[in-house]
C-alpha positions in Angstrom: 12.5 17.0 -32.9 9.4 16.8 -30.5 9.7 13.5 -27.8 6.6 11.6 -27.7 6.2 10.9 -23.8 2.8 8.9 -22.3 1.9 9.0 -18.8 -0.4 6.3 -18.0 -2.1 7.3 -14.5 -2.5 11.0 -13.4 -3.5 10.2 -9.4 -1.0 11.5 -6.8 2.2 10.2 -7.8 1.2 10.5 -11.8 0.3 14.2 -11.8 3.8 15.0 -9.8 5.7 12.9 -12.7 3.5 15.4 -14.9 4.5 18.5 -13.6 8.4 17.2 -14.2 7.3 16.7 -17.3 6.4 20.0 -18.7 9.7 21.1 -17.0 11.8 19.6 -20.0 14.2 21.6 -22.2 13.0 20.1 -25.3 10.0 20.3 -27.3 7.3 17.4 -25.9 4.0 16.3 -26.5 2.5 14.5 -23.4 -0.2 12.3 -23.8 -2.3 11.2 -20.3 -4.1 8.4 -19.5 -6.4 8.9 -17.0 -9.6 7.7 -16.6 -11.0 9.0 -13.1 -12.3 12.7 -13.6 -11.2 13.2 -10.0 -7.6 12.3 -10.9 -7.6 14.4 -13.8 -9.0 17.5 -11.7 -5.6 16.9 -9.5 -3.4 17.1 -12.5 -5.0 19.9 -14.3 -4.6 21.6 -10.6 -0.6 20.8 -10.7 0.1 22.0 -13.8 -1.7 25.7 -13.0 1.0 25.6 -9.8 3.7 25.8 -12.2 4.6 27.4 -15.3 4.5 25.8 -19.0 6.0 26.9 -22.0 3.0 26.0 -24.0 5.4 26.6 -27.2 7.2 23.4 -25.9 4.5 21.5 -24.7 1.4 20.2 -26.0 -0.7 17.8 -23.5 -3.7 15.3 -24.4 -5.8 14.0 -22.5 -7.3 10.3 -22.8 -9.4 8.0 -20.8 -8.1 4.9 -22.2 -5.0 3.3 -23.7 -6.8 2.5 -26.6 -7.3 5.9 -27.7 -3.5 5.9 -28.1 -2.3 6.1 -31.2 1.4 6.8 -31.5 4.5 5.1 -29.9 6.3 7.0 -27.2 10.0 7.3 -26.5 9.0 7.1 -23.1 6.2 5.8 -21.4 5.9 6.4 -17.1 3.6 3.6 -15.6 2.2 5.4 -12.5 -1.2 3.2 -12.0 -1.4 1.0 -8.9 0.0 -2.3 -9.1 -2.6 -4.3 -9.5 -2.7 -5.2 -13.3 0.0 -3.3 -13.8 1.7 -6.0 -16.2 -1.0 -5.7 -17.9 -1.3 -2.7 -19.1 2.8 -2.7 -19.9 2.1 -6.1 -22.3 -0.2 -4.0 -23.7 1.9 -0.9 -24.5 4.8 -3.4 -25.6 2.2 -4.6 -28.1 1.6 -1.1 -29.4 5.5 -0.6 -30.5 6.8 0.9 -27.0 10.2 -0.2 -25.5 11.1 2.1 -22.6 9.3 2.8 -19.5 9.8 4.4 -16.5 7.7 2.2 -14.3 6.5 3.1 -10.2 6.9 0.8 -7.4 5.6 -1.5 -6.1 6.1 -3.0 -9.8 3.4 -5.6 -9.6 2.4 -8.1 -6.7 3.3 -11.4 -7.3 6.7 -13.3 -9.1 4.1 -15.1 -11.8 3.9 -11.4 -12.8 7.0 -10.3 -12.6 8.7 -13.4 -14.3 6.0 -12.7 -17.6 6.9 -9.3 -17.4 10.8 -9.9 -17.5 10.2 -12.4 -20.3 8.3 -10.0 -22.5 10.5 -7.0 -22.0 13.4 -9.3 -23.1 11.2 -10.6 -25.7 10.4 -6.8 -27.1 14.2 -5.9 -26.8 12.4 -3.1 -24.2 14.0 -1.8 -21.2 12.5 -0.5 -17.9 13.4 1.5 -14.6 11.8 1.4 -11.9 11.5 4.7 -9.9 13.2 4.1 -6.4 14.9 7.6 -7.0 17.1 8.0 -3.7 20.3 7.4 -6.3 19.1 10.5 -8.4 19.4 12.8 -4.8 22.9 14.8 -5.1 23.5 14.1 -1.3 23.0 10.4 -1.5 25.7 10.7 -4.6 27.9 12.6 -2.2 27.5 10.0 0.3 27.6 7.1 -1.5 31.6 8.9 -2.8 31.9 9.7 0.9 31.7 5.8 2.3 33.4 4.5 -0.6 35.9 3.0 1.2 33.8 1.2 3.8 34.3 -2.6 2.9 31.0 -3.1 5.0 28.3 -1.0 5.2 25.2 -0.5 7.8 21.8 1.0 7.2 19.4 1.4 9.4 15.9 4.0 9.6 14.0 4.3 12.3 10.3 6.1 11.4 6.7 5.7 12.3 4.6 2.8 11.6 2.0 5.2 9.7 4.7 5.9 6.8 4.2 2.2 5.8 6.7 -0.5 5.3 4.9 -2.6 3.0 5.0 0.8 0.4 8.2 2.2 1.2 10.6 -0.7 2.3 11.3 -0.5 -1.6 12.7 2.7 -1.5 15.5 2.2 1.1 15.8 -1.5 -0.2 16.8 -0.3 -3.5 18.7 2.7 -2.0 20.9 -0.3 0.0 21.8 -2.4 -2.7 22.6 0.6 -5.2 24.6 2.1 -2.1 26.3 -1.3 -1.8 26.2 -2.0 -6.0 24.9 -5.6 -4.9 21.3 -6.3 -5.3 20.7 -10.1 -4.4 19.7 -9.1 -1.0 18.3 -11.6 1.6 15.0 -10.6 3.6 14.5 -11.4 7.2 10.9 -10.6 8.6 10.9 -12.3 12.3 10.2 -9.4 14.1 7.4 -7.9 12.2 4.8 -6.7 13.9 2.2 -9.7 14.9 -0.9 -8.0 12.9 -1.4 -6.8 10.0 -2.2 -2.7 9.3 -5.1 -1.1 6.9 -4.1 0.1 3.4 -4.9 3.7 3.1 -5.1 3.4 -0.9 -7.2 0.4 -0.8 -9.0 -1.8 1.7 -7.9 -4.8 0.0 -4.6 -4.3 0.5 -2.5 -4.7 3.6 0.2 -2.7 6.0 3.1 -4.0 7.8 4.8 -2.6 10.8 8.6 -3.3 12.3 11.6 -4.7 11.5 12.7 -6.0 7.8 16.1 -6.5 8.1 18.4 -7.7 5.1 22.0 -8.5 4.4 24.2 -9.1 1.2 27.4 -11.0 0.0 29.9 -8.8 1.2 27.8 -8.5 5.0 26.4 -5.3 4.8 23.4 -4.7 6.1 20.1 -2.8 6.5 18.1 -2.6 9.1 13.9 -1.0 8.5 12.2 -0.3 11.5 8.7 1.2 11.3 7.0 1.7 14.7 3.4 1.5 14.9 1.3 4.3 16.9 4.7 6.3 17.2 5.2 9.9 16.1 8.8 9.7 14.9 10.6 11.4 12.1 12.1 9.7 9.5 15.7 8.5 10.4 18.6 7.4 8.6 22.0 6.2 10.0 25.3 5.2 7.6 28.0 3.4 9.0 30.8 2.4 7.8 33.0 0.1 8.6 36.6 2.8 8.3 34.6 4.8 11.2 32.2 6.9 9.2 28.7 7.5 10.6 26.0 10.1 8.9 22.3 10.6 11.1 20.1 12.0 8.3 16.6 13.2 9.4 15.4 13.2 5.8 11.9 15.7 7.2 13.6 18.2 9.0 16.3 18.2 6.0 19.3 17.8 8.5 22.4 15.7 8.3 25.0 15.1 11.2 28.7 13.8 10.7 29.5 11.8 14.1 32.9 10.6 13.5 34.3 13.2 11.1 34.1 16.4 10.9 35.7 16.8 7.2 32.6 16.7 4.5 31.8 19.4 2.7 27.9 19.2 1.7 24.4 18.3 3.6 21.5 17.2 3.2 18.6 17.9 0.5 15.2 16.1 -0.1 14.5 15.8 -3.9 10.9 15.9 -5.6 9.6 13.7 -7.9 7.9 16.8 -9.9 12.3 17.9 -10.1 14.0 14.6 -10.6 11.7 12.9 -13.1 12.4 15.8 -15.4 16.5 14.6 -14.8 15.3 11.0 -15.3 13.6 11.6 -18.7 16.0 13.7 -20.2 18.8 10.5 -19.2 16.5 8.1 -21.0 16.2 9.9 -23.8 20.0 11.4 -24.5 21.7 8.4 -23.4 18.7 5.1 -23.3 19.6 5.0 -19.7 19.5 6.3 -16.2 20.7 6.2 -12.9 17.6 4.3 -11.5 17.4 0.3 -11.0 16.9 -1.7 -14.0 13.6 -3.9 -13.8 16.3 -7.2 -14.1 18.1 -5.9 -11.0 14.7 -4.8 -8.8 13.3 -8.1 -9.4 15.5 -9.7 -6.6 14.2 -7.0 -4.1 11.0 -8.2 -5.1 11.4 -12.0 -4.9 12.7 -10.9 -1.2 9.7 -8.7 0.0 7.1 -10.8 -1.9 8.3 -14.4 -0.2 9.0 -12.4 3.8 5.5 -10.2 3.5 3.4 -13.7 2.5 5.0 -15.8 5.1 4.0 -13.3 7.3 0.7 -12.9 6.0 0.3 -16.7 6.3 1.5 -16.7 9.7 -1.1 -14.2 11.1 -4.1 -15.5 8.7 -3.2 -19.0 7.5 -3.6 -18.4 4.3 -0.7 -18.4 1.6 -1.7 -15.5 -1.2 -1.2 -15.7 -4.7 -0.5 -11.9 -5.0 1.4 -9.4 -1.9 -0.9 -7.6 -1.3 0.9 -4.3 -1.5 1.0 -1.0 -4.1 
């Protein structure tokens, strides 16, 4: 039987989900939503990279939700964040119920509160793609330290990386490591300015330290260095004297404490494991990713720490976090 699978957004992030798409082992028809002729020239572009088994997969194109017409088994939300609750009220309207939705998943707790309330309300459910827990080493780890009672992150990376868009990632990658996700944020020693958006000028950059703890004391430790050229460094420790350096560019892991482990380190695509996520949502109506019910506390955390800090530097309190 053919899946029904819409992709709302084709820009960067959208057309690598796309090419992951047309990777699945079942028959699909992928609709896209994508009104910017620019965008669409990039996804077009992706899909000639690969192959497609066009016996497998038929693709549409549309320029507005509107033009849809069926109901998906799936529907991937990859627009910015801006009105991005929006346009999932909408498709929750239309008869859909499961979405794999990207990050940041909107900008302010208002939002995020309606959107909880109407996914509940559909009897929907939604994932949001922080996809570290879908890397086979970060499974192997996470087996590897699971005896640690306490556990320490820290990474150590340039300031041009971006915490306000990736603190997320590693955020979510903490609590899933720790299986606790009502983190506490602590933002005093971010950097006393605030950085340029490179995906829009009316949203802001952070640079420095975010550091958060849990329950049980672990702890994570972000430190994004502005006008550094750094790589992007991860340390594990644990607290049975296991320690892991993971320099997730150059693709390398070192064991400091012991020598016994018996795999390394590989980065993961989003154009590879969104085909792994899909296929999980539809054979079991579940993945490995973070429910939108558990991701809301890292939310709560980085919305309240990023606009105190944006009131502190401008002395204004925003409505939205100006992030995406």
């Amino acid at each position: 039987m053919t899946k029904k699978i819409a992709l709302i957004g084709c820009g960067n992030i959208g057309s690598r989900h796309l090419q992951a798409l047309v990777k699945l082992p079942f028959s699909t028809e992928i609709s896209i939503v994508e009104p910017n002729k620019s965008a669409q020239r990039v996804g077009v572009e992706r899909l000639n990279q690969i192959k497609i088994n066009k016996k497998k997969q038929n693709i549409f194109w549309y320029s507005s939700i509107n033009e849809l017409k069926n109901k998906f088994d799936v529907v991937i939300i990859a627009t910015t964040a801006k009105d991005r609750v929006k346009v999932i009220n909408r498709l929750l309207k239309m008869g859909n119920t499961r979405f794999l939705i990207e990050k940041i998943v909107c900008q302010s707790l208002s939002e995020y509160n309606i959107l909880l309330k109407n996914i509940k309300k559909n009897h929907a459910k939604g994932w949001v793609n922080t996809n570290m827990p879908y890397f086979k080493t970060y499974q192997n780890i996470k087996k590897y330290f699971k005896n640690s009672k306490r556990i320490h992150i820290s990474l150590t990376t340039a300031g041009h990386y971006g915490l306000g868009t990736n603190a997320i990632h590693y955020l979510d990658f903490f609590c899933w490591f720790t299986n606790d996700y009502k983190i506490t944020l602590d933002g005093k020693f971010l950097f006393n300015r605030l950085f340029p958006n490179k995906r829009d000028e009316k949203l802001v950059e952070f640079a420095g330290i975010l550091s958060g703890i849990n329950k049980d004391e672990s702890t994570i430790t972000l430190n994004f260095i502005p006008n550094a050229d750094l790589p992007l460094i991860l340390n594990i420790y644990g607290d049975n004297n296991k320690h892991l350096i993971i320099d997730e560019v150059a693709q390398k892991m070192w064991n400091i404490l012991d020598k016994k482990i018996n795999f390394s380190y590989t980065y993961e695509h989003t154009s590879t494991l969104t085909t792994k996520i899909i296929s999980d949502i539809i054979k079991k109506d579940d993945c490995k990713l973070t429910s939108i019910e558990n991701s809301f506390y890292i939310h709560k955390e980085l919305f309240r720490v990023f606009n105190d800090h944006i009131k502190k530097i401008t002395h204004e309190r925003k409505k939205i976090c100006p992030i995406t």
